[in-house]
N, C-alpha and C positions, 0 to 999 in steps of 0.2 A: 701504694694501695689507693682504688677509686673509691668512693661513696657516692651516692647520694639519700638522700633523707625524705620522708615524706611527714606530713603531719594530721591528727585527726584530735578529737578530743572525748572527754568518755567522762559520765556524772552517777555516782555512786553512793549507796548508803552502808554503810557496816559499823561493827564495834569493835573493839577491842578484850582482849582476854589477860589480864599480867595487869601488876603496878605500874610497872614502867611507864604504862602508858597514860596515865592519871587521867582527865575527864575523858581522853578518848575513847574510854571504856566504855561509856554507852555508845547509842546509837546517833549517828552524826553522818553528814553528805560530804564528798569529795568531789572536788572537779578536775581532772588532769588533762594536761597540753600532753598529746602521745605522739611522740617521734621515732619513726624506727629508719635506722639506716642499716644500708644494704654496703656489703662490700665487696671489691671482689679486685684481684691484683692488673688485671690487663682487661681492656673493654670488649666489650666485642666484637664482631663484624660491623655491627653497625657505630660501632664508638660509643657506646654507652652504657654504663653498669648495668639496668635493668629499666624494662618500658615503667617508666614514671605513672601515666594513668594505670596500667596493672597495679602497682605497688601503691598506689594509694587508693585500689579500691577491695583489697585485698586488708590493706589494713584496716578499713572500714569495713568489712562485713565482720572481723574477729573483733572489732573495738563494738560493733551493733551486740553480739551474743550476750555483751556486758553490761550498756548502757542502760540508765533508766530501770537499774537492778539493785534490792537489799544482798549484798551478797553472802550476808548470813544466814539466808533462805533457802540458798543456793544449795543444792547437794553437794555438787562440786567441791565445793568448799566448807563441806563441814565439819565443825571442829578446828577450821585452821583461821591465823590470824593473816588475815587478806590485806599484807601491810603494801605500800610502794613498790619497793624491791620484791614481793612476790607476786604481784600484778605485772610487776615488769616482765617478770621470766613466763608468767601465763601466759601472756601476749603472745612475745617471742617463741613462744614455743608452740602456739595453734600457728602463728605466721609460718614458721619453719615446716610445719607438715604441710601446711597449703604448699608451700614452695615446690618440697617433695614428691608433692603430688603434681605438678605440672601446672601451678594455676598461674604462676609470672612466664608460662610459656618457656621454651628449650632454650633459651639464651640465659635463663636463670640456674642453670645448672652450672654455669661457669662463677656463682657467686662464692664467696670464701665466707661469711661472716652476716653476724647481723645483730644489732643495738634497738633495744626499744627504752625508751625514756622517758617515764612519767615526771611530769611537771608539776610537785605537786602547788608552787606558788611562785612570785617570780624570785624568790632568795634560796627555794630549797628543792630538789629532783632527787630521781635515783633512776638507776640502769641497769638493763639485764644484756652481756655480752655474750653471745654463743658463737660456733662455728655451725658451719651447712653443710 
């Protein structure tokens, strides 16, 4: 299997709902390193999983919808606890419809798979793995 990875970052304010989660229950900023890789088993015509500048300006328009957002303001998200692992799969999953819609262009329909991964410090991440 090929990859490659692009990187963007995205800064956030939300709370939390449950014990579990103890002060992060109020309101508090996030800042995440956001990596999505792209995969797919054989390259292309041109030897390469996917055009690099598409794919990192793709994941910058869906990391912009985010950025510089309270996301429990958000409609999108109300009601829900907007933890890592479920901003991972937001991600990946507006990336994925762009895909489907044709915005990494016809050589991106040969892709198998796709990982986004929020950073949320340098000791601790989480990740959302789909197929395409």
């Amino acid at each position: 299997m090929f990859s490659i990875t692009v990187r963007d970052h995205l800064m956030i304010a939300h709370s939390f709902r449950g014990e579990v989660f103890g002060p992060a229950q109020r309101l508090h900023g996030a800042t995440y390193l956001v990596d999505a890789t792209f995969r797919r088993e054989q390259l292309d015509d041109d030897n390469i999983v996917v055009d690099i500048g598409l794919a990192t300006q793709e994941l910058g328009a869906v990391v912009s919808e985010l950025n510089y957002r309270n996301l429990d303001s958000e409609p999108d998200f109300a009601g829900t606890n907007t933890s890592t692992e479920f901003l991972a799969k937001v991600i990946a999953d507006r990336l994925a419809e762009r895909i489907h819609k044709g915005a990494l262009g016809e050589n991106a329909k040969g892709l198998a798979g796709l990982t986004v991964t929020l950073h949320e410090s340098h000791i601790a991440w989480a990740s959302y793995e789909r197929a395409l």
